[in-house]
Residue, then its C-alpha position, 0 to 999 in steps of 0.5 A: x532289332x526290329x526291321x521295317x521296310x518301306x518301297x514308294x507305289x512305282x514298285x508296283x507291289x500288289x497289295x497282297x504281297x505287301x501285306x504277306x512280307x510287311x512292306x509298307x507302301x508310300x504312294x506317289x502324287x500324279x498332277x493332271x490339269x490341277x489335280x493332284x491323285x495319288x498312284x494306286x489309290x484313287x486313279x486306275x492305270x487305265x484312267x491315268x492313260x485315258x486322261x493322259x491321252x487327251x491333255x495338251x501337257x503331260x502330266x506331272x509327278x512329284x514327291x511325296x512330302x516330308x511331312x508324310x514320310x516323317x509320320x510314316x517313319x514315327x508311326x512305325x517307331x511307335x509300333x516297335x521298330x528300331x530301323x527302317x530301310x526305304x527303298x525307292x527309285x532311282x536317285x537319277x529320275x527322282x530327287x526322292x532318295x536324296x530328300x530321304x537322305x536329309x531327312x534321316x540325318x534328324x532322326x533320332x527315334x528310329x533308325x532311317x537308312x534310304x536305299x536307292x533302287x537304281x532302277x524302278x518298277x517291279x524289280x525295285x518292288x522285288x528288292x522290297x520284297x526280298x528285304x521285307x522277306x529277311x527282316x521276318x527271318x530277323x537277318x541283321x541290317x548290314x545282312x540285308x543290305x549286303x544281298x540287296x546289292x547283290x541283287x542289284x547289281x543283277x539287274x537290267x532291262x531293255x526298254x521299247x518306247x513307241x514315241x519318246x516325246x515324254x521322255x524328252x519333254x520330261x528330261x529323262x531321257x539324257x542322250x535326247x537327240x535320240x528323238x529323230x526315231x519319232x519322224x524316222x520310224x526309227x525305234x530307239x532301245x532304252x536302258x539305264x546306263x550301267x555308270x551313271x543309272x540315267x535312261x540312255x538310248x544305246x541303239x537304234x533299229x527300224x521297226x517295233x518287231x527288230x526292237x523286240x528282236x534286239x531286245x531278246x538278244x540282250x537278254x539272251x546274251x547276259x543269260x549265257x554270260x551269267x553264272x546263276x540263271x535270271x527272272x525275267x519280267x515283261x511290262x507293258x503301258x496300258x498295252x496288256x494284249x501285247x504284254x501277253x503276246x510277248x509273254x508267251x513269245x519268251x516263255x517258248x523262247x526261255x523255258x526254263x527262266x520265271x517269267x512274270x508280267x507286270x506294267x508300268x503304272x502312272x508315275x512311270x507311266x507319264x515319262x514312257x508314253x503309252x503302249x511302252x513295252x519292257x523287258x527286265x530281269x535280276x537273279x533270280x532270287x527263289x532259285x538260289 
């Protein structure tokens, strides 16, 4: 049985890791005033913030179509493939999955089985990652989805949001009285709750550097608790000075765990609000 593998462009995969482990990607639609551009492909992320920056109304996002998807899907049945795993994000932020969902009910040329990230971002794109890894290994379906929930049951993260007015705009913020941090120099510590998977605001503090503070507890924290040891990822919007000032900030603090560097694109992007920084980790799947 041949496995494909299928991750939308809020993964944030390089090209060349997407080639190097066969993982096709999907990009996402952004409409700014209009138009509508598709993430990773015909706009930079630093196009997307500058633009960003100087519009009345946020931009929107939106799904790729069905149509697409199901080309994607019979393009690949073409090429030899009996099962495709589609993994996207969160099924709280996005109706995308669910979409998916209907769509494999009438399939009957390939084998369609969505797999629902739970989170988004780099971590997501590690899933796709480690999924199309074991499909070339030639690992059975339930195999792979068996070590991509226990991948996914690792992860967490921490968000700093230096003005949550997107995210309230947007409705992903689902405890959104959190907003007061805006006119009380107050920084709200985002993450997506454990039960429900929507961006949840856990705990206030009143600068950027306790929030960074507090964020690096967290992570020290689920570190000493854990019985395997994480990797680590540091994400910044269109703030990549920050992103490397932090970077090498945690490598001192946490020498012995993989930290690599990331950001969040437009799709992301448009719900955080520039200069948004992240920390997030899983297992880390390399070492064991």
């Amino acid at each position: 049985m041949r496995i494909a593998v299928v991750t939308d462009s809020s993964s944030y995969l390089s090209k060349q890791e997407a080639q190097e482990y066969g993982v096709h990607i999907v990009s996402l639609p952004v409409i700014m005033e209009g138009h509508t551009y598709h993430e990773g492909v015909d706009i930079s992320t630093a196009d997307f913030y500058e633009k960003m920056r100087n519009m009345d109304e946020l931009p929107k996002t939106s799904q790729p179509s069905l149509g697409e998807m199901d080309k994607l899907y019979d393009q690949l049945a073409d090429e030899g493939y009996d099962i495709v795993i589609s993994i996207h994000l969160a099924a709280t932020i996005s109706g995308f999955i669910n979409s998916l969902h209907t769509l494999a009910a009438s399939k009957t040329n390939i084998k369609l089985v969505p797999y629902d990230s739970q989170i988004t971002i780099r971590l997501m794109g590690y899933l796709a990652l480690q999924a199309g890894k074991m499909a070339q290994e030639g690992l059975n379906l339930d195999t792979i989805l068996s070590r991509l929930d226990m991948l996914r049951a690792t992860i967490d993260e921490n968000f700093i949001v230096k003005d949550l007015t997107n995210l309230v705009k947007g409705g992903r913020l689902s405890n959104a009285s959190a907003v007061i941090g805006n006119m009380l120099n107050i920084k709200p510590l985002l993450t997506f709750d454990d039960e429900t998977d929507e961006i949840v605001a856990y705990g206030k503090v009143r600068s950027e550097k306790k929030a960074y503070l507090k964020s690096e507890e967290r992570f020290r924290r689920a570190q000493a608790e854990a019985k395997f040891p994480y990797r680590l990822v540091v994400l910044d919007a269109n703030d990549p000075k920050e992103n490397d000032r932090w970077t090498a900030h945690l490598r001192e603090e946490f020498p012995d765990i993989t930290i690599e560097q990331s950001y969040f694109g437009p799709v992301i992007g448009t719900h955080l609000g520039e200069k948004a920084m992240a920390i997030a980790w899983m297992k880390d799947f390399d070492r064991v």
